[in-house]
N, C-alpha and C positions, 0 to 999 in steps of 0.2 A: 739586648733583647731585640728583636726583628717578628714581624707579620709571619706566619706561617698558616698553608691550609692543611690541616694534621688529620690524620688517619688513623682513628683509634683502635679502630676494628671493624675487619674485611666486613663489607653489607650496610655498612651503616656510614653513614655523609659525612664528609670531612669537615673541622671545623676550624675557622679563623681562629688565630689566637696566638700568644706570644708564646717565642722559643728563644732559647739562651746558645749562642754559638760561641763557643772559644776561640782565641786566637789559632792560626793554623799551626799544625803539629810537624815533622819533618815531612818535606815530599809534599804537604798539604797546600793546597790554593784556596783562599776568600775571596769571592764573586759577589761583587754587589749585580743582582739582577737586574736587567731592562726590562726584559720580555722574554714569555716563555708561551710555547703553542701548548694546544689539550689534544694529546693523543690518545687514540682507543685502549692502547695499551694502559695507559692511565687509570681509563675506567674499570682496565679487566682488571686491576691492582687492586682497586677500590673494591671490584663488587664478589672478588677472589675468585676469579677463572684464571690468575695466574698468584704464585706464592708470595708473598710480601710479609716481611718482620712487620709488629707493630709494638708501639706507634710508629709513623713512620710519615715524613715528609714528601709527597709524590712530588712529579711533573719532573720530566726527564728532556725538555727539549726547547733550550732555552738557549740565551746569549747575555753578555753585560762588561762589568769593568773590575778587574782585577781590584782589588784593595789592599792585600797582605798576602804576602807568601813564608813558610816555612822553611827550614833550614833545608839546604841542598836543590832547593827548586832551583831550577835555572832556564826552564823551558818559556817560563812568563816573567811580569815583574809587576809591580804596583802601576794600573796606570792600562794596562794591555785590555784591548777590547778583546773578548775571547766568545769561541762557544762552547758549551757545553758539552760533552763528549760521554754517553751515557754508559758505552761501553769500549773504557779504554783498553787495550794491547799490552801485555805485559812485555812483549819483544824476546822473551826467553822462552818459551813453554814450545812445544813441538809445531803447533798450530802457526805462530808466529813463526817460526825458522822456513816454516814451510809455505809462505807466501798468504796464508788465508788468516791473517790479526782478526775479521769479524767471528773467528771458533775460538778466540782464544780460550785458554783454558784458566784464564784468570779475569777475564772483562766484567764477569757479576761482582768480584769479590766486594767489593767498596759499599754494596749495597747492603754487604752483612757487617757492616762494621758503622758502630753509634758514630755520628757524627755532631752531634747536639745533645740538648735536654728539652724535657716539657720545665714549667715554671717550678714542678716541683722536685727540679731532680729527673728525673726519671728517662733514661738513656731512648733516645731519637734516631730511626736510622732515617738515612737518604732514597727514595723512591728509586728502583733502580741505578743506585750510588749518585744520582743528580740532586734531587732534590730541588727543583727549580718553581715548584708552587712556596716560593717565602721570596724577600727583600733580599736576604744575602743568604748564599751557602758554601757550605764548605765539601771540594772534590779534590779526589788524589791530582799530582801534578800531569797526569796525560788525561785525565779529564778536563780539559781547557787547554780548545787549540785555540790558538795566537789565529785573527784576522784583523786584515788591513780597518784601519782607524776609520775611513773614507766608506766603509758595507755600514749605512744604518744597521742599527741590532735590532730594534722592530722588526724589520726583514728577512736580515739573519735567522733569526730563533728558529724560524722554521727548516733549518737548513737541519737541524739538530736530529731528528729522526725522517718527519716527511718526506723533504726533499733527498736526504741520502739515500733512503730506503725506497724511495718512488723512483727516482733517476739511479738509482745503483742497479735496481733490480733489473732495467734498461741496457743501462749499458756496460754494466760488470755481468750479469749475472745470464742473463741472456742473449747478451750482446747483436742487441737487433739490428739488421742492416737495412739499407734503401730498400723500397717497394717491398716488404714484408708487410705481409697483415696480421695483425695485433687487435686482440679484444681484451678491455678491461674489464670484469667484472669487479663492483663495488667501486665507487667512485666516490669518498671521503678524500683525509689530507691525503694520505698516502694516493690513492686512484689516483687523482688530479694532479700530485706529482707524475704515474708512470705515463700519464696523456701528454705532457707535457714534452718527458724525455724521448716518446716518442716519437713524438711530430719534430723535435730534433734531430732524430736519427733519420730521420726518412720513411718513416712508416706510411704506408698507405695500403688498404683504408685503416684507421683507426675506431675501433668500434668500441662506445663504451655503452656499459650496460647497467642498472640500480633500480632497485624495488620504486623509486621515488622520480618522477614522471619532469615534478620541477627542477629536478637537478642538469636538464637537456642542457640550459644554457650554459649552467656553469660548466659545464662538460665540451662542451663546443667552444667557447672560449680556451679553453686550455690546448685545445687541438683535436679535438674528435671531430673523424668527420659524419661520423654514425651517431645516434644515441638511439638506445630499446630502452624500454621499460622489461625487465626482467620477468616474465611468464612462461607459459609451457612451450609458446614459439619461439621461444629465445634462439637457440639451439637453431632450429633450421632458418630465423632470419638469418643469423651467422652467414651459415653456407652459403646461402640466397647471396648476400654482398662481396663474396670471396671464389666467385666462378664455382658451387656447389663443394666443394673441399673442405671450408671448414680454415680457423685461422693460423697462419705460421706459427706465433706466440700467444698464448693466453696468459692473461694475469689475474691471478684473484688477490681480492686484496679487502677478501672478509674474515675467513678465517673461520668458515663455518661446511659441514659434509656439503650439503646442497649447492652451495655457492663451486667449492672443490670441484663435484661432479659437474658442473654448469660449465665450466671453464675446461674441463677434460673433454667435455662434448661438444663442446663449440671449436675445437683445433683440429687440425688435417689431421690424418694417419702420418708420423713422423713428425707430427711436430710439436712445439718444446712449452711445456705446462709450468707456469713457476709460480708458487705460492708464496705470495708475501703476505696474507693476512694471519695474524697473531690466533690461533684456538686453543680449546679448552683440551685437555690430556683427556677428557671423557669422551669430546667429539670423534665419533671414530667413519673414516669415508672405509667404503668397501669399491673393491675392485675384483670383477674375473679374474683369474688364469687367464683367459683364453682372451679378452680383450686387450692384455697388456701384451702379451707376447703378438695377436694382428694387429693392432693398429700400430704399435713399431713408436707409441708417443714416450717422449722424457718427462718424467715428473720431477722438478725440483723446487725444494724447496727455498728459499730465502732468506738467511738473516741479515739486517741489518745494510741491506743493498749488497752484500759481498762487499763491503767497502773499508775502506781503511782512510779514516776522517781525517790523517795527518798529509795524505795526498790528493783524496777527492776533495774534501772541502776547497783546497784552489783550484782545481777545476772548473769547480761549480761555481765561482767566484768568479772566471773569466768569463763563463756562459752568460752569468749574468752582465759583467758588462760589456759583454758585442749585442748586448740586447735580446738573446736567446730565449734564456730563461727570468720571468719572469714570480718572484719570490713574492709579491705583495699581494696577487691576485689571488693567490691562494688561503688568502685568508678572508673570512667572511661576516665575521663577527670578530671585534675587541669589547673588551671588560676587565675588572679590576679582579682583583682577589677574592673579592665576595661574591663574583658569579659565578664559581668555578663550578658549583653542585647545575646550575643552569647549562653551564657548558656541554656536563655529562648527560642532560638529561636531551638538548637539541643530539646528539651523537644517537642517543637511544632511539630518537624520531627519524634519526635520517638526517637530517636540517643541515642544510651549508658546508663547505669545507673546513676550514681549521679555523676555532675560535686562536683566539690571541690574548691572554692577561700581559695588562701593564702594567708596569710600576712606577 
């Protein structure tokens, strides 16, 4: 039996309470958890703006210590500090062959398949195949990449979605170069990741943008050299800091029309719009004809940083120690298991970057 925060049904708050995990199955790894960050995605899980079996054990973006492997693993061992890998690569499917593992065409599967019990029986899937809101869980064996012993996992955890999806979307996905200007709108985990891989890459200026006025510092800390509070001059402050053009890259990283449009309107004619924030299949953005084909801008979308965890995660693992990037500052709040509905609801306000549950 282990702590879990269980999900009984989409709308309605998760609750502590014990879950029964079997030993692992073939292919299967047991993760005793350290630490696991609260991503927005988490809450859309929770409050159903995205699909989730239930019951169902959320948090998908975690780190810990190997305990038990199944037959034929070979990728970890008892013992291996690992992170969590929410959407693993099957290496066979077209997507895979084809260089792009974050389309795989098998990376959700894990999430439809029970991977526990409530106390009474009653078949537990894993939040997005992680399951990383409990003590220990159990993911396929490419769900748990191997990292060096030496990365606190405190720290770690957030490498799990934030930071691959905030520095991918950077430098996989947009691949931003020196003296490009780059505007963030929404500045949560993920924002404050893409500020970050920003001010990495060489961006200048760095504009980020957030309904939430107090977020300036945390946002300038991470590498912005701009901060707006998001209103109807949003838009032409832009221009105003980018010699009237408008910014090379925009990032949203809300996941909402308004936000979408905010970030299509704040980027030069021809330049490149990448959406990393998670929305609802009912949010729908509209666009001209006649805008898309003159302004000559690329909309793309984002999963999962464009990234492939089994080669970025040491990337990002060097970045952090030539002192680059910086993993701890992006968290803003730590708590236990039982503030996980608090977590959700500072996310709802706006409130600080990535909480942090410990174990």
């Amino acid at each position: 039996m282990v702590r879990a925060a269980v999900l009984s049904e989409q709308g309605k708050p998760l609750e502590v309470t014990d879950i029964v995990l079997p030993e692992p199955g073939p292919g299967r790894v047991r993760v005793k958890v350290v630490a696991a960050g609260v991503c927005h995605s988490d809450l859309s899980l929770s409050n159903g703006t995205l699909r989730q079996q239930v019951p169902a054990v959320l948090g998908h973006e975690g780190a810990g210590v190997v305990t038990a492997v199944g037959e034929g693993v070979t990728r970890v061992a008892p013992g291996d500090h690992v992170l969590l890998n929410w959407a693993p690569p099957c290496r066979e499917c077209w997507f895979c062959d084809n260089g792009e593992p974050w389309l795989c065409a098998h990376n959700s599967d894990a999430a439809a398949v029970p991977h526990g019990t409530l106390a009474d029986g009653t078949d537990l899937y894993p939040g997005l195949g992680a399951g990383a809101f409990a003590e220990e869980t159990i993911v396929p064996e490419r769900g748990a990449v191997k990292i060096p012993d030496d990365v606190p996992l405190e720290q770690a955890a957030v490498l799990g979605c934030a930071v691959l999806t905030g520095a991918g979307a950077v430098f996989n996905t947009a691949k931003v170069r020196p003296g490009q200007a780059v505007v963030v709108v929404g500045v949560g985990g993920i924002g404050l990741s893409v500020l970050q891989a920003a001010r990495i890459a060489g961006a200048d200026p760095i504009i980020a943008v957030d309904v939430h006025a107090e977020k300036a510092e945390l946002a300038t800390a991470q590498g912005a050299t701009h901060f707006l509070v998001s209103d109807e001059t949003t838009v032409k402050a832009v221009r105003k800091l980018t010699g009237g053009r408008g910014a090379d890259v925009s990032f949203e990283c809300v996941g909402i029309p308004a936000t979408i449009r905010t970030a299509w309107s704040a980027s030069r004619r021809g330049g490149h719009v990448v959406v990393v924030g998670v929305g609802s299949a009912k949010a729908v953005v509209e666009f001209s004809a006649l805008e898309l084909y003159w302004q000559g801008r690329s909309l793309t979308g984002c999963l999962f940083g464009s990234t492939d965890p089994d080669v970025d995660v040491a990337l990002l693992l060097d970045l952090v120690a030539e002192g680059k990037l910086d993993l701890g500052s992006l968290v803003t709040t730590t708590t236990d298991l039982d503030g996980v509905e608090q977590a959700f609801e500072d996310m709802r306000q706006g409130k600080g970057g990535r909480t942090l549950i410990r174990f």
